[in-house]
Structures are given as C-alpha cells and as structure tokens.
N, C-alpha and C positions, 0 to 999 in steps of 0.2 A: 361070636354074637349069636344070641338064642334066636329061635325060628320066630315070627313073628304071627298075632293071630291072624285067621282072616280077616279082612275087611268086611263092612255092611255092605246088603246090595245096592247098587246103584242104579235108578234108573236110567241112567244116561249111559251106560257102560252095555259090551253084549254078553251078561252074566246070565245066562238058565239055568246054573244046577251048583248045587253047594260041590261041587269036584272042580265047576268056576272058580268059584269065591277060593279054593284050595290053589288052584295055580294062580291066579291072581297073587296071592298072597306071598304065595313063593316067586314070584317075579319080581316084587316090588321090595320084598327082603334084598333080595338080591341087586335090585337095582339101588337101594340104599346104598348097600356095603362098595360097591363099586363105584359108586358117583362120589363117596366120600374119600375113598383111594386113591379114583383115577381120573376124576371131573366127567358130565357128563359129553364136553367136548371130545374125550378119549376111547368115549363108551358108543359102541351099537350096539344093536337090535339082536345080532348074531351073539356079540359077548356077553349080553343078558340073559338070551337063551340057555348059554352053555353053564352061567354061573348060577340058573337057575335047574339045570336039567329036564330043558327042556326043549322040544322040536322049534324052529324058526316059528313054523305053522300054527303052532300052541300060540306062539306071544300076537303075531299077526291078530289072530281071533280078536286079542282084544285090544293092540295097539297098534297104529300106523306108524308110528316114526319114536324117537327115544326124549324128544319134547314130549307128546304123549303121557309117557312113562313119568317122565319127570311131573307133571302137572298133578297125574291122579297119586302119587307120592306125597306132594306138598297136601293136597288135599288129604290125601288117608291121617297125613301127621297131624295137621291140624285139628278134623276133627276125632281125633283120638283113635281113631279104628285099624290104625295100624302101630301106633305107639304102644309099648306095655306097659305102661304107668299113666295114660291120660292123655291129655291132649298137652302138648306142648310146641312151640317153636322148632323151626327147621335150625339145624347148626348153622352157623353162617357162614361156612364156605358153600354147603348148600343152597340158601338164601344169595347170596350172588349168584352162584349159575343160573337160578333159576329167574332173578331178577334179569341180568344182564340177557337170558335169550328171551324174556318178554319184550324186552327191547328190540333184539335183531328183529322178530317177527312183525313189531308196529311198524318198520319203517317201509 
C-alpha cells in the first residue's frame, strides 16, 4: 500500500508543525492497513506505533486511546485528506468497527 498524503490541519487536533501533519499521517496509514487486517479490537496504541515507526510518546501527542485513532481515520477518509483518489467511503468491514464501537461508547 502506497504512503498516504498528509492530512489538512485540524483545529481540534494538537498539530504545530507540518513534521505533525507528517506523523499524523503516517499513523493513520498505518492504522488503516492494520485495522483492515487485524480489526481495530486487535490493535493498540503500542502496535500502531511500531507499524508506524514510531515512539508510543509520538502517537500519545496526538491520540488518547485507538478509538481516537479510529474516528480522525474515518474522518481523514471522508473528507478526502487522507484518501488518494478523493473522498470516498470507509470499506465496510471498517464501517462496522467503527459503527459497532460508537455503540459501546453510548451505552
């Protein structure tokens, strides 16, 4: 799978410096490729880091937990800033995890 672009900044995220937006980016590639492989029920914080190459501390900065992760993903796909072709749809086995833990979390 090719590296994906950065993402836009966000003002809700703790991005300062386009070397942000650079790991950002590479987390969330990464947190792709793994959440398609191995669901995001299988995935941490630590296994993200490492298939991104990167310190725990790096991903901290800008995520608390791997719901987190998952949310600014569906977001980046959505509005196209992490897709290479556009904006499109999340795959739907993605779309269920991400549906099914919006669920855990209402209840």
């Amino acid at each position: 799978m090719t590296p994906l672009p950065a993402p836009a900044p966000c003002p809700l995220t703790n991005i300062s410096s386009s070397a942000d937006l650079e790991l950002r980016a590479r987390l969330l590639t990464a947190a792709r490729q793994r959440f398609l492989r191995f669901s995001h029920e299988n995935t941490s914080l630590e296994d993200l880091a490492r298939a991104a190459g990167l310190k725990l501390s790096q991903v901290h900065k800008h995520f608390k937990d791997v719901y987190a992760v998952m949310v600014a993903l569906e977001r980046a796909l959505v509005v196209g800033s992490v897709a290479p072709r556009g904006p499109r749809p999340l795959p739907r086995g993605l779309q269920r995890h991400v549906a099914a833990t919006r669920h855990q979390g209402e209840r």
